[in-house]
N, C-alpha and C positions, 0 to 999 in steps of 0.2 A: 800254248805258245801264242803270242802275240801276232800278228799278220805282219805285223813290220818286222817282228823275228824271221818268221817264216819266210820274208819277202829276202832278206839277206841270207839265211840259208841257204837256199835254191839256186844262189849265184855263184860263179866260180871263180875262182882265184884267174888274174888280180883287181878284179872289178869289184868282186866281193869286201877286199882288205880296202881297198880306195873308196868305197861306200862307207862302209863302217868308221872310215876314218870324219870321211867329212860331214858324217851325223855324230860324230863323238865333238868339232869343234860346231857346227849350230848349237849344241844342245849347253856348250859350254857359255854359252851368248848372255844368259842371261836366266833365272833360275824360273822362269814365265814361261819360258820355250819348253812346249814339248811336242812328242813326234804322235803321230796318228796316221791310220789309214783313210786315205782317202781316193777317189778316182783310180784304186790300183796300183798304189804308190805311193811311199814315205813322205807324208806331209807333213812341217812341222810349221807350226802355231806359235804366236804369241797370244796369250791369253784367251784362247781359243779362237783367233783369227788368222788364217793363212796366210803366210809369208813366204816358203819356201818350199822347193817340193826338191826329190835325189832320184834317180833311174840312171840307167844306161838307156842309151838311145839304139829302138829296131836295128836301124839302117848301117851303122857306124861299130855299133858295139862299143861303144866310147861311156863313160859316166859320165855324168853331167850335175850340176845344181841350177834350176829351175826359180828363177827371183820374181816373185807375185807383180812385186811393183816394181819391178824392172826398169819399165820406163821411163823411172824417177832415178836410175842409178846410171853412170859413166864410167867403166874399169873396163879396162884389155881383157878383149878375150871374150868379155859380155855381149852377145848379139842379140838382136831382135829379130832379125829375120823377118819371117810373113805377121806374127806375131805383134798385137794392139798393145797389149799393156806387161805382157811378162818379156823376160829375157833370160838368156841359158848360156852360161859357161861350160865347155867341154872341157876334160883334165883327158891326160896320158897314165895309164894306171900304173903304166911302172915308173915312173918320174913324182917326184917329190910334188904336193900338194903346193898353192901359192898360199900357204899357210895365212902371213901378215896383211894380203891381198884380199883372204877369204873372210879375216877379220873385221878389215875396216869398211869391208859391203857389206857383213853381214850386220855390223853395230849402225850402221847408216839406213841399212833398210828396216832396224827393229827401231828407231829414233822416228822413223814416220810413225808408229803406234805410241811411243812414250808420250813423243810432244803435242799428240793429238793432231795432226796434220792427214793422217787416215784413223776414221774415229772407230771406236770399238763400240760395239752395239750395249749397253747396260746388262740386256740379259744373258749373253754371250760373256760377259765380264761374271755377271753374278754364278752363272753353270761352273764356268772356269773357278771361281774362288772357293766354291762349295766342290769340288771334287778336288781339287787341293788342299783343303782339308779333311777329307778323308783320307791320303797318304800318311 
């Protein structure tokens, strides 16, 4: 089993079902996107470059979505806190996800990788397209 499998097993309902949901729409983002461990935590990548990280938070018990470049992004709910360059949405686990919300942050913050505006390393590109085709 995967660590990110693993990482959503361990968790308990309803932070578990509200995780899984909000890695089932990143992942729908864009066919580039995928999830990895990293730092302990669900990170998911566009073409092997971080973009996004999911946990629930120690302190709150609350889930959360973790926006790399945050600071380049503006949506309710999104803060920065002490935090330089990332930003973190908190969600209510038993309340409906901001679905069309989660979409057009997440299509905005993967548009700073397409358009070249945050660049992707070549060889990070190249790893990424040689292990894509081995699926």
């Amino acid at each position: 089993m995967k660590q990110v499998d693993a990482y959503f097993q361990q968790l308990t309902e309803p932070n578990k079902s509200c995780l899984l949901a909000l890695q089932s729409i990143i992942l729908q983002q864009d066919p580039d996107v995928t999830a990895e461990w990293k730092y302990a935590m669900p990170m998911y990548c566009y073409k092997g470059k971080m973009f996004c990280f999911i946990r629930v938070d120690s302190k709150s018990q609350l889930p959360y979505i973790g926006m790399v470049e945050g600071k380049r992004l503006n949506y309710p709910g999104l803060e920065q806190g002490d935090r330089a360059r990332m930003k973190i949405m908190t969600f209510d686990p038993g309340a409906d996800l901001p679905a069309d919300v989660l979409h057009e942050m997440l299509n905005e913050a993967l548009d700073f990788y397409r358009k070249g505006i945050i660049k992707i390393e070549k060889e990070k590109l190249n790893q990424h397209t040689r292990r894509a085709g081995k699926r």
